[in-house]
C-alpha positions in Angstrom: 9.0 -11.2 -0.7 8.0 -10.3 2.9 5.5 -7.6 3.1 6.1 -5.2 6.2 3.4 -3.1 7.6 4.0 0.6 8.9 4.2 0.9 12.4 1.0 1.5 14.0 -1.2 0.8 10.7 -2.7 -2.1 13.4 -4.1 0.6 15.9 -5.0 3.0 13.0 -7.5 0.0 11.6 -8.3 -1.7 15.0 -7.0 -4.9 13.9 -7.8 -7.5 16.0 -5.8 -10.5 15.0 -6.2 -10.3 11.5 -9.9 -8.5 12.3 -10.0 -4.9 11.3 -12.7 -2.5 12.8 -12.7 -4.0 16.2 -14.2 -1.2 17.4 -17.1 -1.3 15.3 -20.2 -4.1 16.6 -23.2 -5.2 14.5 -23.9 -5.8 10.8 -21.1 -3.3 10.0 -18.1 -5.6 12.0 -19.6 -8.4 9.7 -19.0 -6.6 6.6 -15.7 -5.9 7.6 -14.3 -9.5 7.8 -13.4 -9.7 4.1 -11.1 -6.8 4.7 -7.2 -8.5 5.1 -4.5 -6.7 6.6 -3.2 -6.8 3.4 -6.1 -4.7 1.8 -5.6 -1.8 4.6 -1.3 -2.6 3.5 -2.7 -1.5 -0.1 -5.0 1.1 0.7 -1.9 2.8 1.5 0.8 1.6 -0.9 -1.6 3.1 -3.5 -1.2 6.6 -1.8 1.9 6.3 -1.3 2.8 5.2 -5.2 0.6 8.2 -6.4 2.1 10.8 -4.4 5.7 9.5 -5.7 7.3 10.1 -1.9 8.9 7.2 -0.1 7.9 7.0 3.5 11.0 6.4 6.8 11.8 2.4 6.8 12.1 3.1 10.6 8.4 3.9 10.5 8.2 0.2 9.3 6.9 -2.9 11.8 10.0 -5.2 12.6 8.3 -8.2 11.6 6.8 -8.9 8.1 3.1 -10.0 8.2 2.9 -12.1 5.0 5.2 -13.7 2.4 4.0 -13.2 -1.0 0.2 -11.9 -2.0 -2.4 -13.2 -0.5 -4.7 -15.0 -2.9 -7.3 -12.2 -3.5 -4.2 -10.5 -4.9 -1.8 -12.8 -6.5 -3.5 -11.6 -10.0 -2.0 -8.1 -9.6 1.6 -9.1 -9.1 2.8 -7.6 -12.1 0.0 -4.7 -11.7 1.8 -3.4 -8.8 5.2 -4.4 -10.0 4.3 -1.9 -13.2 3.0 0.7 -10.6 6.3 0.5 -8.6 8.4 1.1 -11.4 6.2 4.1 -12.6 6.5 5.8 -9.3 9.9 5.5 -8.9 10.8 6.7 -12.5 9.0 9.7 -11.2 10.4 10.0 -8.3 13.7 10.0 -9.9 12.8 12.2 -12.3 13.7 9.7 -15.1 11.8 10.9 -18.7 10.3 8.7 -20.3 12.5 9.3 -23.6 15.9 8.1 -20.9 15.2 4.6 -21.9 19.2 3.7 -20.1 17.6 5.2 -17.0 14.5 3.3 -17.5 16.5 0.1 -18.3 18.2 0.3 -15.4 15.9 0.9 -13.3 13.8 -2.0 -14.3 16.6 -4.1 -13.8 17.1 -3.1 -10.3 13.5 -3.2 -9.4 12.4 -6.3 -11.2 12.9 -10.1 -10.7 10.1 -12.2 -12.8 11.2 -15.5 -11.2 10.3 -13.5 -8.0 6.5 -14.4 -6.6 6.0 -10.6 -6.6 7.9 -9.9 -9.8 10.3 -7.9 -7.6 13.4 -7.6 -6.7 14.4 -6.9 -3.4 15.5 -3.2 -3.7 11.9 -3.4 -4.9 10.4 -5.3 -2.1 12.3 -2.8 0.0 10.4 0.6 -1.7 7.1 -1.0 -1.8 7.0 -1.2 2.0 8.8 2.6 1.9 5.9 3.8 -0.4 3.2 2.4 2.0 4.9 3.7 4.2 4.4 7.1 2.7 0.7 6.3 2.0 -0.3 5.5 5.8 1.5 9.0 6.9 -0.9 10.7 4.2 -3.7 8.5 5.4 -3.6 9.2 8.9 -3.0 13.2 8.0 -6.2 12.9 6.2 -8.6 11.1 8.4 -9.1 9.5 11.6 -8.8 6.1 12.7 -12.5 4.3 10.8 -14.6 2.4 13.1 -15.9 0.6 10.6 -15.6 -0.1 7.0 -17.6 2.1 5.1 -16.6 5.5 7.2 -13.1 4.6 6.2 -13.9 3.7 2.6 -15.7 7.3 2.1 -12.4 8.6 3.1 -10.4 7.0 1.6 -12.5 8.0 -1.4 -12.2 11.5 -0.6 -8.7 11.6 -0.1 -8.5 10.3 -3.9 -11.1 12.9 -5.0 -10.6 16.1 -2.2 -13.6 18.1 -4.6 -16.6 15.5 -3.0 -17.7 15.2 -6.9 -20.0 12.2 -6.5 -20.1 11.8 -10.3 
C-alpha cells in the first residue's frame, strides 16, 4: 500500500521535512514533533470517511509518502479497513440487509494478506476520501501554526455546536 498525500496538505501544515508547524517557534514547535505526516494524512481521511464523499485523485500528490502504516498506526489496520468499507457502503447506498452488495464490496475492497488489509481499489479510495477530508478541512479553518490551534479546530469541525461537554 502506498499512502498519497493531497496536493498541498504540506503547505496547509507547514511541513518542514517531515516537521509540521514550521511556522510556529518555542515550547509549542516542540510539542509538535510527535505529529507524523501521516497523523495530518488521517486527520483528514477521517473527514473524508465521515462525510461519505470521495475527493479528485488529481488533487492527489504524484509521489506516495509512505508504504504501509507507520508504527504508531499499524494497530488500526483493520480499524480503518472496517471504516473504508462502511463509508463506501454508504456512499453507494448499499443497505445493510443487501448482503450480495455487501459481499462484493468487501471483496473488492479487502485483501488480508495485504499490510493494510486492502486491496488496491481500496488503497486507491482511501487516498480519494482524504482527499475529500483536506478540501473540508481547509473550507473549515486556516492553515494552524501550531498544534493545538489546529487541534481545537479540528475539534470543532467534528462538533460545529462548541459543546465542551
Amino acid at each position: 500500500m502506498s499512502f498519497v498525500l493531497p496536493a498541498n496538505l504540506r503547505t496547509f501544515f507547514g511541513f518542514d521535512g517531515a516537521r509540521p508547524f514550521a511556522r510556529s517557534s518555542g515550547p509549542k514547535r516542540e510539542a509538535a514533533a510527535r505529529f507524523l505526516m501521516f497523523d495530518a494524512y488521517y486527520c483528514c481521511l477521517l473527514l473524508g470517511l465521515d462525510a461519505r464523499r470521495l475527493g479528485d485523485e488529481t488533487n492527489l500528490e504524484s509521489d506516495k509518502f509512505i508504504d504501509g502504516y507507520p508504527d504508531s498506526f499499524k494497530g488500526q489496520a483493520e480499524l480503518i479497513a472496517g471504516l473504508l468499507v462502511d463509508a463506501e457502503l454508504g456512499r453507494l447506498e448499499i443497505g445493510p440487509d443487501d448482503r450480495d452488495d455487501i459481499e462484493r464490496e468487501m471483496v473488492r475492497l479487502l485483501d488480508l494478506t495485504s499490510v493494510t488489509r486492502l486491496s488496491t481499489a481500496g488503497d486507491n479510495l482511501l487516498n480519494r476520501y482524504a482527499v475529500s477530508g483536506f478540501d473540508r478541512l481547509r473550507d473549515a479553518m486556516l492553515p494552524p501554526d501550531n498544534l493545538e490551534d489546529f487541534l481545537v479546530g479540528y475539534h470543532e469541525l467534528w462538533d460545529p455546536t462548541g459543546d465542551q461537554s
